[in-house]
N, C-alpha and C positions, 0 to 999 in steps of 0.2 A: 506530482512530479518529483521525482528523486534525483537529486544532487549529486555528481561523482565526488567521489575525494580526488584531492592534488596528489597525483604519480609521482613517481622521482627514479629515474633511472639512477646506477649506483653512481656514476658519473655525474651526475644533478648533486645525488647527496654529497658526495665528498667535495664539491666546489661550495654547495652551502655549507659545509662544515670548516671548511677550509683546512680538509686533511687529505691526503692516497686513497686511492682506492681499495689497496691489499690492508691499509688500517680497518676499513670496516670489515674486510671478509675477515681481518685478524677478532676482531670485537665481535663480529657473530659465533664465530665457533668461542671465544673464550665465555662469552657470556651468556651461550646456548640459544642464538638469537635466529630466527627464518625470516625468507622473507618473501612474497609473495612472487613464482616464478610465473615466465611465461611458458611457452610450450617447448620452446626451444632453449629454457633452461637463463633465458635472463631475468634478473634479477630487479623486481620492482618494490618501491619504499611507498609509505605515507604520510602522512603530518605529525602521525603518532609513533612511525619510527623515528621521524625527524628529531622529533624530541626524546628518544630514549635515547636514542645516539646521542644530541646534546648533552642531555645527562650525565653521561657516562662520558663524555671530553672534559665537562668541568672535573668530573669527579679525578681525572686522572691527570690531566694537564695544568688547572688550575688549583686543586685544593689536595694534590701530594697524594692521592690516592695508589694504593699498588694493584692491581689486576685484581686479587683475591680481595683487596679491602673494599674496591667498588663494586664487586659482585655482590661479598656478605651484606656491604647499605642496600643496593637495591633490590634486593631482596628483604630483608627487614622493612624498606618504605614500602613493599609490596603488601607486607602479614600487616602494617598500620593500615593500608589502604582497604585491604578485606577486614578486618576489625573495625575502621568507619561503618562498610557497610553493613556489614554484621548487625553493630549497633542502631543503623534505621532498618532494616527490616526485622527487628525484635519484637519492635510496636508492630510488625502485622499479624495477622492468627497462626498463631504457632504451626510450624512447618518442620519438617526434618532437616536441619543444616549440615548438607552433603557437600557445601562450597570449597573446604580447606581442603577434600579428598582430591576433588575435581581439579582443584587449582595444581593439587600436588602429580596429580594421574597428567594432565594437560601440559605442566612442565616435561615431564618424563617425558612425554610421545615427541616434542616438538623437540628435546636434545636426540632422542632418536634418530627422528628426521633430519636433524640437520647432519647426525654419524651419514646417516646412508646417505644425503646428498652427497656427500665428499667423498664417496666410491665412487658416484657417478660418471 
């Protein structure tokens, strides 16, 4: 049996965050962030955006962060976070590591996407 994850319309998110609405669509485009649309173009979160948005409030509301200094952290805790794993899959039979490419190619596509959502 599979488990849904908990939805959040952006109106959900921005009362658990307790910010505007137009703050996060401002947080997605500055920090090249998507998010899962419906068909008709609305905009759904998950627990994992829940918390990158949090993130990214401390960073800026609580610990003086400016736009570009909380992008440059989280992105840096991003390359720690692919370096963890890095580090455990080392110990298993040597494999081609294509991760940093992917991770770099999979940013790109998804700032893409969010250019061309904002023609839409």
């Amino acid at each position: 049996m599979r488990m849904q994850k908990r939805r959040f319309r952006i109106g959900e998110l921005a009362q658990n965050l307790n910010i505007e609405k137009f703050v996060i669509r401002f947080w997605e485009k500055e920090f090249g962030l998507s998010s899962d649309r419906s068909h008709g173009g609305q905009r759904f979160y998950d627990e994992t955006d829940l918390a990158r948005f949090k993130a990214i409030k401390t960073l800026l509301y609580e610990e003086g962060f400016t736009i570009a200094g909380a992008r440059k952290h989280l992105k840096e805790q991003t390359k720690t976070v692919v370096g963890a794993r890095k580090t455990v899959t080392e110990k298993a039979p040597a494999q081609p590591d294509n991760s940093n490419e992917w991770h770099q190619e999979l940013a790109e596509l998804k700032q893409q996407l969010v250019k061309l959502s904002s023609l839409l």
